[in-house]
C-alpha positions in Angstrom: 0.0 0.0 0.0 1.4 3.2 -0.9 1.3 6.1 1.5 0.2 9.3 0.4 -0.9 13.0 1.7 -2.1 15.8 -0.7 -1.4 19.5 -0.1 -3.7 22.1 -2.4 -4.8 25.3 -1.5 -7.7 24.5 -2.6 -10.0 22.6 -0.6 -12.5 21.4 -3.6 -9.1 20.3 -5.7 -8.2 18.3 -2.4 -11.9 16.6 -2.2 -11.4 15.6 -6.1 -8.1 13.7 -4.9 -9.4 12.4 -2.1 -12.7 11.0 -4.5 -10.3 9.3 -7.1 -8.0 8.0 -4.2 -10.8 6.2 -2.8 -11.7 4.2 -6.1 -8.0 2.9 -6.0 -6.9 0.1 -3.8 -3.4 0.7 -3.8 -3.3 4.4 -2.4 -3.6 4.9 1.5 -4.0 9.3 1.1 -3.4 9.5 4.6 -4.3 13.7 5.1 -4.9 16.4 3.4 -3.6 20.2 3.3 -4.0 23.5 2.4 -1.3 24.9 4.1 2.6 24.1 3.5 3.7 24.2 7.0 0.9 21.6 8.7 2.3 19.4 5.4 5.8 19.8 6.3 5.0 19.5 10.1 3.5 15.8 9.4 5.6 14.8 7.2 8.8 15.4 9.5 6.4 13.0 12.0 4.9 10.7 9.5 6.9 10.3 6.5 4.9 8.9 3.4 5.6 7.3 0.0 3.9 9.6 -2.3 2.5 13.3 -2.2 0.5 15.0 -4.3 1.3 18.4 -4.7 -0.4 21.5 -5.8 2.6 24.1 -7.6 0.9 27.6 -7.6 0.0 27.9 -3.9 0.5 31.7 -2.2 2.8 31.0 0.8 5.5 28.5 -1.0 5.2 26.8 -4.8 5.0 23.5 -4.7 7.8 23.5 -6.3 9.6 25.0 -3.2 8.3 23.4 -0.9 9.6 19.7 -2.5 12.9 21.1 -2.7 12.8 21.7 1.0 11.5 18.7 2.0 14.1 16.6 0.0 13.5 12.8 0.6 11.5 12.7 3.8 9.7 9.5 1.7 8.7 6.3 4.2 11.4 4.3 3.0 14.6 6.4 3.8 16.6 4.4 1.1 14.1 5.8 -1.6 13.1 9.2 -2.4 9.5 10.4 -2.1 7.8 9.9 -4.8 5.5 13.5 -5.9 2.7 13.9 -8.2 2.1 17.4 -9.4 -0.9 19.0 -9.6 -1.6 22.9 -11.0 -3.6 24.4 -13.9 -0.4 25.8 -15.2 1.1 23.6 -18.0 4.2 26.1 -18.0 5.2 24.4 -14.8 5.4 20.6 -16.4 8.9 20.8 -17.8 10.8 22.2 -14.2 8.4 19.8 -12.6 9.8 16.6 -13.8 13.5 18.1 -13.7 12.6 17.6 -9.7 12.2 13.7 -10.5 8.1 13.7 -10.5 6.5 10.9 -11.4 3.8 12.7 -13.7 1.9 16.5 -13.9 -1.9 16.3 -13.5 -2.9 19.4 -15.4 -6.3 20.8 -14.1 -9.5 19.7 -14.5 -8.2 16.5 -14.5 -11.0 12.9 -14.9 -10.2 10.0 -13.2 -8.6 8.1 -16.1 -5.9 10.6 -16.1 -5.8 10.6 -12.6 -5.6 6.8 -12.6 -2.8 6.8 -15.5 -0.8 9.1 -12.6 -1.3 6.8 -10.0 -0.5 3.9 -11.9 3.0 5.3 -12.4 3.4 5.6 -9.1 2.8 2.3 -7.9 4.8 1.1 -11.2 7.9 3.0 -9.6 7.2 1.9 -5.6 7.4 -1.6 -7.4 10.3 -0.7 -9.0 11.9 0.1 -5.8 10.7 -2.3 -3.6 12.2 -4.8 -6.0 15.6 -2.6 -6.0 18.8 -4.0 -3.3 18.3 -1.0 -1.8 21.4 0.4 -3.0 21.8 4.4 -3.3 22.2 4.6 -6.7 21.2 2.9 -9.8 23.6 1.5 -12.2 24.3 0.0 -15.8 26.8 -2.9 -17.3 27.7 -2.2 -20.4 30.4 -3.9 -22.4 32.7 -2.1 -24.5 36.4 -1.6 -25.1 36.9 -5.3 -24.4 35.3 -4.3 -20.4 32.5 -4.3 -18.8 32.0 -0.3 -17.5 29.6 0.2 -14.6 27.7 3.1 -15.1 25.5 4.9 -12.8 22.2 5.7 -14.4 21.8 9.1 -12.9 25.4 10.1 -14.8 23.6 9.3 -18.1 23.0 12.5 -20.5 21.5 11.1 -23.3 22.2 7.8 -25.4 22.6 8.3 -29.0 21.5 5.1 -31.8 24.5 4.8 -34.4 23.3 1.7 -36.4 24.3 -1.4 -34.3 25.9 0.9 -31.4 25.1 3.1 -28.9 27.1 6.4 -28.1 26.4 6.8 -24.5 26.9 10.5 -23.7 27.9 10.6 -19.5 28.1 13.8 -17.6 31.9 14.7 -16.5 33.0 16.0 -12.9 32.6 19.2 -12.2 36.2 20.1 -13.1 35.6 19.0 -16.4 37.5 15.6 -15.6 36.3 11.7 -16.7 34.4 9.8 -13.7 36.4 6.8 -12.8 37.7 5.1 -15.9 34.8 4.9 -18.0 35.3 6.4 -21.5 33.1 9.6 -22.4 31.5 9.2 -24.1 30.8 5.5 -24.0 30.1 3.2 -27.2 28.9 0.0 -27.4 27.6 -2.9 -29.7 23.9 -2.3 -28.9 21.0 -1.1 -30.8 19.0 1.4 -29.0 16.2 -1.1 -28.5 17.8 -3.4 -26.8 19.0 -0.5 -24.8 15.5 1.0 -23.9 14.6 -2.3 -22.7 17.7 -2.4 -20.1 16.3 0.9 -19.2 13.8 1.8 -16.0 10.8 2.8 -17.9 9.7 5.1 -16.0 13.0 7.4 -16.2 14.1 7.1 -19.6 12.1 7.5 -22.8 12.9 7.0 -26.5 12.2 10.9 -28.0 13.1 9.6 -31.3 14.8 6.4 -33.5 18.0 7.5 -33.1 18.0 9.4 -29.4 16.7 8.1 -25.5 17.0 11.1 -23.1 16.1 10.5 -19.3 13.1 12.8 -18.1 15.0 14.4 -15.5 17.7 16.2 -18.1 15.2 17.5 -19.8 16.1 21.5 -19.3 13.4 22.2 -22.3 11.5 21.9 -24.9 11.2 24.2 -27.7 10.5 24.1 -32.1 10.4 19.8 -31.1 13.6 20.4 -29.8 14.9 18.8 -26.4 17.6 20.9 -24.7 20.1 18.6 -22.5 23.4 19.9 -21.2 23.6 22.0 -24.1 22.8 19.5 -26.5 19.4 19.7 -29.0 18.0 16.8 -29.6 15.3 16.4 -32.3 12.0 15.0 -31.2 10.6 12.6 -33.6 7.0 12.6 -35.1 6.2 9.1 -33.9 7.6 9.4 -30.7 6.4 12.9 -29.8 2.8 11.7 -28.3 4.4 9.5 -25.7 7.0 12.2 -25.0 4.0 14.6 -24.3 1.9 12.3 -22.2 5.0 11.6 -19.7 5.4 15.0 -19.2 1.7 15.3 -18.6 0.6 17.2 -21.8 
């Protein structure tokens, strides 16, 4: 059962949640808010697994106030999970840099909301399953070696053909991580790389690209900016893009 709490400043948006929590069995919403600090009070008693969180409230964004809560999740190994919720679609983009698991744009119906929830209890599967470890990592062989590679170091993965070209983020200095090439290719064809991948934090944007969610910095002319890079989106692969970002 996953435990949740919703913080709105709107009391009619919290009795929606509250409705379409109710029709789900796997959801336990806990409380609901309307202001930031009783939300941040409980949560520093009662940690939870999921919050859903309003972004244009008047005393703190939503926004702000997940950046000051940090992890405070139920499971301390595993960050807390957040599903935001605003009539803003301007906000979707920073949202999911922040590691959300989807953007309910309001009004929102129940099949949306369900598709939302349904991501969440994908992911608290995902990390129930996980060895606990702090960070998530890759094997990929190339170079004659098998490199270990830490999925959050992952920029984007470019398709060349029968390879990959996996492009890896660099100390801050500039310098290479460890001893693992940058950027990394391997004989692999970016299916067989999206299916190594967690679903839920990497997506395929078009056939020759797979970006992960949170490096998205924006999206402009079907263009994805990542650490400086543009990366095309394609045609078929735009829909899905949209929908994960909750458009």
């Amino acid at each position: 059962m996953i435990r949740a709490i919703a913080l709105d400043d709107e009391p009619p948006a919290l009795r929606v949640l509250a409705h379409f929590c109710q029709q789900v069995d796997f959801i336990d919403l806990q409380k609901t808010f309307t202001r930031t600090d009783e939300a941040l009070k409980y949560l520093e008693q009662f940690p939870v697994d999921l919050l859903f969180l309003d972004i244009n409230m008047p005393s703190m964004s939503g926004i702000d106030f997940y950046k000051v809560i940090g992890s405070t999740s139920a499971n301390e190994s595993q960050p807390l999970m957040v599903i935001f919720t605003t009539a803003y679609a301007e906000f979707a983009v920073e949202g999911f840099t922040l590691n959300a698991v989807d953007y309910l744009l309001k009004p929102f119906t129940f099949d949306r909301f369900l598709q939302a929830a349904n991501k969440a209890a994908d992911l608290y599967r995902w990390q129930q399953r996980s060895d606990k470890a702090s960070e998530a990592y890759l094997y990929v062989r190339a170079d004659y070696s098998l490199h270990k590679i830490a999925l959050a170091d992952i920029l984007f993965i470019e398709g060349l053909d029968d390879y990959v070209k996996i492009h890896l983020r660099t100390d801050k200095d500039g310098r290479n991580q460890a001893s693992v090439p940058r950027p990394l290719v391997a004989r692999m064809t970016l299916k067989v790389m999206m299916e190594r991948l967690p679903n839920h934090e990497f997506c395929r944007v078009h056939r020759s690209y797979i970006v992960p969610l949170t490096r998205i910095e924006a999206i402009r002319n079907k263009t994805i900016l990542v650490a400086g890079h543009e990366i095309p989106i394609g045609s078929s692969y735009e829909a899905d893009l949209l929908n994960r970002l909750g458009q």
